[in-house]
C-alpha positions as CSV (number, residue, x, y, z in Angstrom):
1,X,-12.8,49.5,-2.2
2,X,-10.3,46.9,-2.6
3,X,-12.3,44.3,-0.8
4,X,-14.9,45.2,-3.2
5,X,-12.9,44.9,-6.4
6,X,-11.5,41.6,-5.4
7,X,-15.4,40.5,-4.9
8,X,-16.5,41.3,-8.4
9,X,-13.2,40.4,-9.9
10,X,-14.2,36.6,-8.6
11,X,-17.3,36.7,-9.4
12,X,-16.1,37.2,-13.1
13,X,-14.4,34.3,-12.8
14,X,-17.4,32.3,-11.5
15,X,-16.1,32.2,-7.4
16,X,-18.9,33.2,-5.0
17,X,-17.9,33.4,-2.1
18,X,-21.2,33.1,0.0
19,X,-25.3,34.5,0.2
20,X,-23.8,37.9,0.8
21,X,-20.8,38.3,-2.2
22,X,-20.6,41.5,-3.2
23,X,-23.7,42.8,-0.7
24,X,-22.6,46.7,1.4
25,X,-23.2,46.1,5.1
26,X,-22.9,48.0,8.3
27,X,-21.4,46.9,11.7
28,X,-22.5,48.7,14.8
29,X,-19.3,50.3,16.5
30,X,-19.4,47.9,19.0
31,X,-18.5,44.6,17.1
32,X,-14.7,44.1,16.8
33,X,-13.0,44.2,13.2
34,X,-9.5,43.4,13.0
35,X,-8.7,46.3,10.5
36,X,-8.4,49.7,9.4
37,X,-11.6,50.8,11.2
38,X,-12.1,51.5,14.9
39,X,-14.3,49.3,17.7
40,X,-15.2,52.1,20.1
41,X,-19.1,51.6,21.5
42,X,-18.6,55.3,20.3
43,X,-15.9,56.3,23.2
44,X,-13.2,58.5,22.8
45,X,-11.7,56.4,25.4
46,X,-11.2,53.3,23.1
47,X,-10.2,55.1,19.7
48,X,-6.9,53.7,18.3
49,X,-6.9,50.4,20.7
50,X,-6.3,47.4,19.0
51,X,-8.5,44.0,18.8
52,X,-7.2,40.7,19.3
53,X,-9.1,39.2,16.3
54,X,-12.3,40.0,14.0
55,X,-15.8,39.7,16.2
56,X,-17.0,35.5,15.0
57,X,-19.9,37.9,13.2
58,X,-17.9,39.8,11.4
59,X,-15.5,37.1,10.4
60,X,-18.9,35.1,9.2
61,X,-19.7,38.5,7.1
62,X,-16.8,38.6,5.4
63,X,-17.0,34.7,4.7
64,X,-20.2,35.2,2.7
65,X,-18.4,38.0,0.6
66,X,-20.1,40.7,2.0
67,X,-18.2,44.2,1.9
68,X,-18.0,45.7,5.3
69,X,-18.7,49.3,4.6
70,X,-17.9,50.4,8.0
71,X,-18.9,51.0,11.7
72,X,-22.9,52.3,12.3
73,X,-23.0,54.8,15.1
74,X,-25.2,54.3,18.1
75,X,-26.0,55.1,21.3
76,X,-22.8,55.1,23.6
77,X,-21.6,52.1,25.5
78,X,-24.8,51.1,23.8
79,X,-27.1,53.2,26.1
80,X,-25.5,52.1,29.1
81,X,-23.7,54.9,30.0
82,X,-25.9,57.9,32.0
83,X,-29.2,59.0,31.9
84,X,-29.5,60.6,28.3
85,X,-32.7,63.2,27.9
86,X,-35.4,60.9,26.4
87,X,-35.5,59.6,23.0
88,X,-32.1,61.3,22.5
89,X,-30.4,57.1,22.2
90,X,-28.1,57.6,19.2
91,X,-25.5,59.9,20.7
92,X,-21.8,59.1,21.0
93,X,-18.7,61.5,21.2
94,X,-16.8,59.7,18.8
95,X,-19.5,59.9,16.0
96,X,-22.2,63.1,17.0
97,X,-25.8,62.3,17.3
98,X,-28.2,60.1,14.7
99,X,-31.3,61.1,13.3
100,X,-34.5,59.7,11.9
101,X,-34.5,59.9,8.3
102,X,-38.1,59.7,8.5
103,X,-38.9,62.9,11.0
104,X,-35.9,64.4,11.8
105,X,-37.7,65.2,15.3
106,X,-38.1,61.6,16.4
107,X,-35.9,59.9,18.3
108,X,-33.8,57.4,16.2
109,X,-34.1,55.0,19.5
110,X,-31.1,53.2,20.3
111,X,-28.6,51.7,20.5
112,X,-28.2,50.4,17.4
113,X,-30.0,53.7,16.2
114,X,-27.1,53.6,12.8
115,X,-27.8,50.0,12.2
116,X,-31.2,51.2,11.8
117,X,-31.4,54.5,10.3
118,X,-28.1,53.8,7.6
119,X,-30.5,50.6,6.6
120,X,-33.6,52.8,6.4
121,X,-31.7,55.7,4.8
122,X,-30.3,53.4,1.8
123,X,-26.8,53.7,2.6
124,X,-26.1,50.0,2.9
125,X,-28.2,47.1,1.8
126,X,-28.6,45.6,5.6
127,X,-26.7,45.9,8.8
128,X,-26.1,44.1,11.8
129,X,-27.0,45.7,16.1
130,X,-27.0,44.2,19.4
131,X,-29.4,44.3,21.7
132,X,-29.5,44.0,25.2
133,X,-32.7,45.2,25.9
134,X,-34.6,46.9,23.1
135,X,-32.1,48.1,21.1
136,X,-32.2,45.9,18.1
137,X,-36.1,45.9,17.8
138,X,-36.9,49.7,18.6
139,X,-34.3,51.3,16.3
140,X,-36.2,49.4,13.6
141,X,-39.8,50.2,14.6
142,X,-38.4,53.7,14.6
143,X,-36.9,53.9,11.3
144,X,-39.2,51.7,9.7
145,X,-37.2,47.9,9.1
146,X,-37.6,45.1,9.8
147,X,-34.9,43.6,12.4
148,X,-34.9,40.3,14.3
149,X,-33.7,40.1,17.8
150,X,-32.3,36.6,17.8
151,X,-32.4,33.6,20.9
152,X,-29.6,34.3,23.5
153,X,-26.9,31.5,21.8
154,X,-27.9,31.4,18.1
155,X,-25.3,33.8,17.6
156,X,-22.1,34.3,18.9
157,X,-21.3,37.1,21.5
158,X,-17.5,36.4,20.7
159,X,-15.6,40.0,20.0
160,X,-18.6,42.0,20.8
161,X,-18.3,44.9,23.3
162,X,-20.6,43.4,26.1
163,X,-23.1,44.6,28.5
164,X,-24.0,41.3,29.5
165,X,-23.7,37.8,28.6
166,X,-27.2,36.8,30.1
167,X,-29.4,39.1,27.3
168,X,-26.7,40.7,24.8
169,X,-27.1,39.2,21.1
170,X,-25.8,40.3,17.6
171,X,-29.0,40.6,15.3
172,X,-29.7,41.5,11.7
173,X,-31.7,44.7,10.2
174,X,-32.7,45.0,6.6
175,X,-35.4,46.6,4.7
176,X,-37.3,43.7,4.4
177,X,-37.5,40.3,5.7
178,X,-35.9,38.4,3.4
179,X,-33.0,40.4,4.1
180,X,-33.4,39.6,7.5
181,X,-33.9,35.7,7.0
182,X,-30.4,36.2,4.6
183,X,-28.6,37.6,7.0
184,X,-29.6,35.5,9.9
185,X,-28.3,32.7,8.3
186,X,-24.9,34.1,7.5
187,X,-24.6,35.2,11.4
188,X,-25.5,32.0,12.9
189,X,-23.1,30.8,15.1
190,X,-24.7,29.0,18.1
191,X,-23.3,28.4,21.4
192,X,-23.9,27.7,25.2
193,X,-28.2,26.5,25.1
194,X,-28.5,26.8,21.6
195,X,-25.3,24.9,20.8
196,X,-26.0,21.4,19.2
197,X,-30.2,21.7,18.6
198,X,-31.3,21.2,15.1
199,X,-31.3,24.7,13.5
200,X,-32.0,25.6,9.5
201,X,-29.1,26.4,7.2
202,X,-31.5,28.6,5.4
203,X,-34.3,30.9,7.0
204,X,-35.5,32.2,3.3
205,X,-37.1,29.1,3.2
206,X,-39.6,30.0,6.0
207,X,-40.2,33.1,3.7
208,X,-44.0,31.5,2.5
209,X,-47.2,33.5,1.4
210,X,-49.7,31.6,3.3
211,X,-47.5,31.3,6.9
212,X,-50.4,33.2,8.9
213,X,-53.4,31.0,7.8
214,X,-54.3,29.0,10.6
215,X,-51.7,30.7,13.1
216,X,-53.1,31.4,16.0
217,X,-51.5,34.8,17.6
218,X,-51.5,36.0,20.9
219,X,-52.4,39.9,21.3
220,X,-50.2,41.2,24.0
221,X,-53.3,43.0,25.4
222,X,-51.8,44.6,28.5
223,X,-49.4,46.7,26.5
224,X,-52.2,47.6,23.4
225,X,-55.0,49.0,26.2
226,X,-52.1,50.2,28.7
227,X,-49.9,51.8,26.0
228,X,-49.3,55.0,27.6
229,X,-48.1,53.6,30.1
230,X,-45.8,50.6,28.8
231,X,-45.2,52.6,25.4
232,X,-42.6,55.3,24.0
233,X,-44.0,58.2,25.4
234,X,-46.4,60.4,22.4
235,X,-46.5,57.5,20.2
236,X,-49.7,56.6,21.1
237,X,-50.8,57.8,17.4
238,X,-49.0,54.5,15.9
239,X,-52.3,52.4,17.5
240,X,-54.0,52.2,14.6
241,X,-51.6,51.1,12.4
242,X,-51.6,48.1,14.8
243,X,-55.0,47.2,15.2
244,X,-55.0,47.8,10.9
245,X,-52.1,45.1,11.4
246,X,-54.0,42.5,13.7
247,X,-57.1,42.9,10.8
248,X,-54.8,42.0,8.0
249,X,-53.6,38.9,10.0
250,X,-56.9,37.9,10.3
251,X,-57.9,38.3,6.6
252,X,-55.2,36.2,6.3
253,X,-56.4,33.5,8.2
254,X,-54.7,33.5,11.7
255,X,-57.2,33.4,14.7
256,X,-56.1,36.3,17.5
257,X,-56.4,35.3,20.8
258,X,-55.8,38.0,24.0
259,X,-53.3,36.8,25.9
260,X,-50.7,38.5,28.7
261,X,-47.4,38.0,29.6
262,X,-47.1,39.4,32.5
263,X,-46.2,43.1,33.5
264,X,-42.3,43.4,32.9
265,X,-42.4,46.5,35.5
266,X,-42.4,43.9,37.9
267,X,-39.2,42.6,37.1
268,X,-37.7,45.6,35.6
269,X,-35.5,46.7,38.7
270,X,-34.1,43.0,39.1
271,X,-33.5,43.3,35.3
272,X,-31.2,46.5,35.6
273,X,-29.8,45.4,39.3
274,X,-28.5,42.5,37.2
275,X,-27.2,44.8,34.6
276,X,-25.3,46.6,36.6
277,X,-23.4,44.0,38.5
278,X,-23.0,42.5,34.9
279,X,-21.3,45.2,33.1
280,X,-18.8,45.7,35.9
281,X,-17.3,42.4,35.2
282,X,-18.1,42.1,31.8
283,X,-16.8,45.0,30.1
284,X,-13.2,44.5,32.3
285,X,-13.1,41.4,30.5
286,X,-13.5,42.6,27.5
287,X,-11.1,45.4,27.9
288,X,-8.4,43.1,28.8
289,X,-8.0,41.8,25.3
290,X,-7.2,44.9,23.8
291,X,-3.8,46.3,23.2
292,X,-2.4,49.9,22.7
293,X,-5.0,50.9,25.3
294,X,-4.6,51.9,29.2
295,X,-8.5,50.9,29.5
296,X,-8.9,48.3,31.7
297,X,-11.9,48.8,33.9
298,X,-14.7,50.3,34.5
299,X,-13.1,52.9,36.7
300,X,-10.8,53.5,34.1
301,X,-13.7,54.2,31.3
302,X,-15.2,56.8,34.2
303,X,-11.9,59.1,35.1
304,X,-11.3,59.2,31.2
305,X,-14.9,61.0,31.1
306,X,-14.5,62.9,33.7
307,X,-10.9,64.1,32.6
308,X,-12.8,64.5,29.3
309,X,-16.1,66.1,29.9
310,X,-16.6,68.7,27.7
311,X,-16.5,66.2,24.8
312,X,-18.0,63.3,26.5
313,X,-20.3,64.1,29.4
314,X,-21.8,66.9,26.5
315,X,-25.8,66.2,26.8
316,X,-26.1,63.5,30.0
317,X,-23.5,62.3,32.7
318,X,-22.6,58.9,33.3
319,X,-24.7,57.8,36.1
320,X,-25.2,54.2,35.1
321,X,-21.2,53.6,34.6
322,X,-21.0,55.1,38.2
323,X,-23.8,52.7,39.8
324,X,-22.5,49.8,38.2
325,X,-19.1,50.3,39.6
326,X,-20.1,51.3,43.0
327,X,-21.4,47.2,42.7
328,X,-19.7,44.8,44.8
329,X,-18.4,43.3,41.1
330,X,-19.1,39.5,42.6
331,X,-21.4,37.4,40.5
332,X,-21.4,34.9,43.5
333,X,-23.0,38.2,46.0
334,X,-26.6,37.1,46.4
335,X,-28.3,40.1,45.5
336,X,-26.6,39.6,42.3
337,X,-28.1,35.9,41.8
338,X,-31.4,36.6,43.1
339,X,-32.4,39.6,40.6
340,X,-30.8,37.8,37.8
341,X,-32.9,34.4,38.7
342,X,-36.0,36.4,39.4
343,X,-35.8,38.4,36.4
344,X,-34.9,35.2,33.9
345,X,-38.0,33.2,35.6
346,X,-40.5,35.9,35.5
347,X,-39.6,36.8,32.0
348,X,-39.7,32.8,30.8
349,X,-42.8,32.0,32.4
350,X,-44.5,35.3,31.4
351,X,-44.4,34.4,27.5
352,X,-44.1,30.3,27.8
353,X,-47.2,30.3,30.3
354,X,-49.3,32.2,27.5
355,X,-48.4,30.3,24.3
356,X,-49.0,27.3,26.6
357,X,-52.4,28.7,28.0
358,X,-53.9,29.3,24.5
359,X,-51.8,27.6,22.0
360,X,-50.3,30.4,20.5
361,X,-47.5,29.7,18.0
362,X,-46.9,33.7,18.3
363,X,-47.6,36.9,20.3
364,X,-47.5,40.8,19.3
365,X,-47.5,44.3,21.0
366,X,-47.7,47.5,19.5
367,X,-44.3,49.6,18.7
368,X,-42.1,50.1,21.2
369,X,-44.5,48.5,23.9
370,X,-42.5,45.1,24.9
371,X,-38.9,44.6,24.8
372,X,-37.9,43.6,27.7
373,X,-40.2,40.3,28.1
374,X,-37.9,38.8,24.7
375,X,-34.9,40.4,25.9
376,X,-34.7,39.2,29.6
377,X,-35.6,35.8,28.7
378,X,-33.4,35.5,25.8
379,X,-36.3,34.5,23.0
380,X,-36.9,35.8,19.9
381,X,-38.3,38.8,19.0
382,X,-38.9,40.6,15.0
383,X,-39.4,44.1,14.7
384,X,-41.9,45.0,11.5
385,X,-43.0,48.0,9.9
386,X,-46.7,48.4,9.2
387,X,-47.3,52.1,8.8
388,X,-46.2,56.1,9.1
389,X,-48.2,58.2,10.4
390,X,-49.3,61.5,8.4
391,X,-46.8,63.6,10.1
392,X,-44.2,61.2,9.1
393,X,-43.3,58.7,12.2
394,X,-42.9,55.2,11.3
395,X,-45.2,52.3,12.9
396,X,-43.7,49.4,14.2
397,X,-45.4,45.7,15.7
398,X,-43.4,43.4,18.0
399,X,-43.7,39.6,17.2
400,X,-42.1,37.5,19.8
401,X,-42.1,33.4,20.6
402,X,-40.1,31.3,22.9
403,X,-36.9,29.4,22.1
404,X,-35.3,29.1,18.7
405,X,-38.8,30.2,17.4
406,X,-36.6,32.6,14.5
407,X,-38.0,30.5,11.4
408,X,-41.6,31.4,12.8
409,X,-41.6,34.7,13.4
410,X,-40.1,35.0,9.9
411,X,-42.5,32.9,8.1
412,X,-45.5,35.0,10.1
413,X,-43.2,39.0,9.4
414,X,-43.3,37.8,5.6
415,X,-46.6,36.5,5.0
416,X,-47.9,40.5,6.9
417,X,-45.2,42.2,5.2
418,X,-46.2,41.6,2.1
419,X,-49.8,42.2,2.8
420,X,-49.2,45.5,4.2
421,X,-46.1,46.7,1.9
422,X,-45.6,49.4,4.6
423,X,-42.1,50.4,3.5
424,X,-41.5,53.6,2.0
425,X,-38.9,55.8,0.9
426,X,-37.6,58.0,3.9
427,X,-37.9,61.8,3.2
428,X,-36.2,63.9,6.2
429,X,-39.2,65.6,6.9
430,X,-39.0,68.2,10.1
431,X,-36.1,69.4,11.9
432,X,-33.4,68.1,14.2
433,X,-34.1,69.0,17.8
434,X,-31.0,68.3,19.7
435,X,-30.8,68.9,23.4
436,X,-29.0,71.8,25.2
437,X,-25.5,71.2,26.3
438,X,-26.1,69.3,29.8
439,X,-23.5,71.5,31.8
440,X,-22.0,69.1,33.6
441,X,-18.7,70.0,33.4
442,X,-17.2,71.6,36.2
443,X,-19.8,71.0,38.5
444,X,-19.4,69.0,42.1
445,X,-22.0,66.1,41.6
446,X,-21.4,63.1,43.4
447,X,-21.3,60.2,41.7
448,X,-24.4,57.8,41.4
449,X,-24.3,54.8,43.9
450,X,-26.1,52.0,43.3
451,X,-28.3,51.0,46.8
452,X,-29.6,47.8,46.1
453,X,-32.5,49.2,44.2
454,X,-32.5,50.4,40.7
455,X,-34.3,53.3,39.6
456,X,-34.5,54.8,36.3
457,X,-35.6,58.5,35.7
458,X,-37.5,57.4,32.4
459,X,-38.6,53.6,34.2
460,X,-36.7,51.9,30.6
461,X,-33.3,50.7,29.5
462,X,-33.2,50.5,25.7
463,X,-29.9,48.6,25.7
């Protein structure tokens, strides 16, 4: 409230302090603030440790005058925890489960399942998620917003709980695009690739009526006629909403083209291998700057649990914690290097061989179909509604491009966005359907070791 007051007190006087003065926006619990408010990735285990300093996006928030309203809820450790029962991504100890305002059956995905749903649900004007795989793009395809995954390096990673530094990336959710386009110029903040190339000051420029005639746009067709395989499982009835998507783009002049960029299942397992040697290292790091805390490893973050569990190992265990610390922890061990090179070539090649094969400027997939392709290879990918179902489940499409390709995939999102005008008001239709209590507690199971060859019970990480 005071931050607030001060905000409209200078903008009485004529002081505005940036694009955002004034503006309510949600954090997701896992970027650090240096106040009042807690920076948790939704663990009991972290509540009342301190933060060396503000997170370099939240300090660039609070530069443009926005008013931090608080910290969104997501899923814990951002998903990176156990093996949660499917769909059920927005669960954390510290802040209870998150639901779709849409159809309080559906799965809010995750992790940034608040970031989405507070957006979707109105109670802030736009928010900010990470995403390591997934988890900016299919929170907003499930709650109907848009929200752009960024290129690894456009923004900074800097006070940001981590999973890894190779895919994680701070990215903005709105209602709409221009909100998007607004905020992704208030959390730009390049580093390591993207450090020194020419980049806009201004992305609402890019936000043109007229962008998708004469585009030519790849159709991701392996994940459109494969969908129940590559797809969130039931959400095969969001199909037509995507084929009534690729017929507005071509009313609006863009020529589709069937393209492929490769099958990500191959890749997958060197993906999460990586992950997991990752996060071992990654999260001690972190953990090291914090004070008033006795967290400082992984092995630390899983006897807490376990001395814990009736809070925190409530609905799923935490098997993935366990594999990644039964890792060697050496980012010099060669099984470590050769699933992260694997993974990072396949990935690039996959999307940069098909724009360069048909001269795409662009490619799509259905929904929830395609994450990991953007996310491994660290390119851009949008999130954008373009339906609900008559039940009440939102309908996403995935754009994606290659490197630094944001002011693209805005100009394109716009010009369909306001074709379709898919948005609509959220109306908490249905019922919550939470999962039993897991009953874990108690019980002798060993822990999870990783054996040099990752294995998911759902074959997906929404990170």
């Amino acid at each position: 409230m005071a931050s607030a007051a001060r905000l409209d007190s200078d903008r009485r006087r004529g002081r505005i302090w940036g694009p955002l003065h004034g503006i309510p926006v949600l954090v997701k619990d896992n970027i650090a603030t240096d106040d009042q408010m807690q920076t948790t990735a939704g663990s009991l285990a972290l509540v009342n440790s301190k933060v060396a300093a503000d997170a370099v996006v939240a300090e660039r928030l609070r530069a443009a005058g926005a008013v931090i309203l608080g910290k969104a809820n997501l899923g814990e450790w951002a998903n990176f925890r156990g093996f949660n029962p499917l769909g059920f991504y927005g669960w954390t100890a510290r802040g209870g489960a998150t639901h779709n305002p849409y159809l309080l059956s559906y799965t809010a995905f995750g992790s940034s399942s608040g970031s989405g749903v507070g957006t979707a649900a109105n109670l802030c004007a736009a928010a900010v998620g990470t995403e390591t795989d997934g988890s900016i793009v299919g929170p907003s395809n499930a709650n109907l917003v848009v929200g752009l995954k960024p290129t690894l390096g456009l923004v900074s990673q800097s006070g940001i709980i981590p999973i890894s530094h190779n895919q994680d990336t701070a990215g903005p959710m709105g209602r709409t695009v221009t909100d998007v386009a607004v905020l992704l110029g208030v959390l730009q903040s390049p580093f390591g690739s993207a450090a020194g190339q020419p980049l806009p000051g201004d992305y609402t420029q890019f936000l043109n009526r007229g962008a998708l005639n004469g585009a030519r746009i790849g159709v991701d067709r392996r994940f459109v006629d494969g969908y129940d395989v590559y797809g969130f499982p039931g959400d095969s009835d969001t199909l037509p909403f995507f084929q009534q998507a690729l017929d507005a783009m071509t009313a609006l002049g863009a020529t589709l083209v069937d393209t492929d960029t490769g099958d990500y299942l191959s890749y997958f397992g060197d993906e999460f291998t990586a992950l997991l040697f990752e996060f071992k290292v990654h999260i001690a790091d972190y953990l090291a700057g914090l004070s008033h805390t006795g967290m400082r490893t992984l092995a630390d973050l899983i006897a807490f649990n376990h001395r814990h569990c009736p809070v925190e190992l409530l609905y799923y265990g935490q098997e993935l914690f366990e594999m990644s610390e039964s890792t060697s922890g050496d980012l010099t061990d060669p099984v470590y290097l050769s699933a992260r090179a694997n993974a990072l070539s396949s990935a690039q090649r996959g999307i940069d061989n098909a724009l360069a094969a048909d001269n795409l400027d662009a490619i799509v997939a259905p929904h929830l179909a395609n994450t990991t392709a953007p996310a491994v290879s660290g390119y851009p990918s949008l999130a954008l509604p373009i339906g609900i179902t008559a039940a009440g489940k939102p309908a996403g499409m995935l754009m994606y491009s290659t490197f630094l390709r944001e002011a693209q995939l805005i100009g394109f999102a716009y010009d369909l966005e306001q074709e379709l005008n898919a948005r609509q008001q959220p109306q908490l239709l249905g019922a919550v359907a939470d999962p039993d209590n897991a009953g874990l507690c108690g019980t002798a199971k060993p822990p999870e070791v990783f054996k040099g060859k990752a294995h998911l019970p759902h074959g997906r990480l929404f990170l």
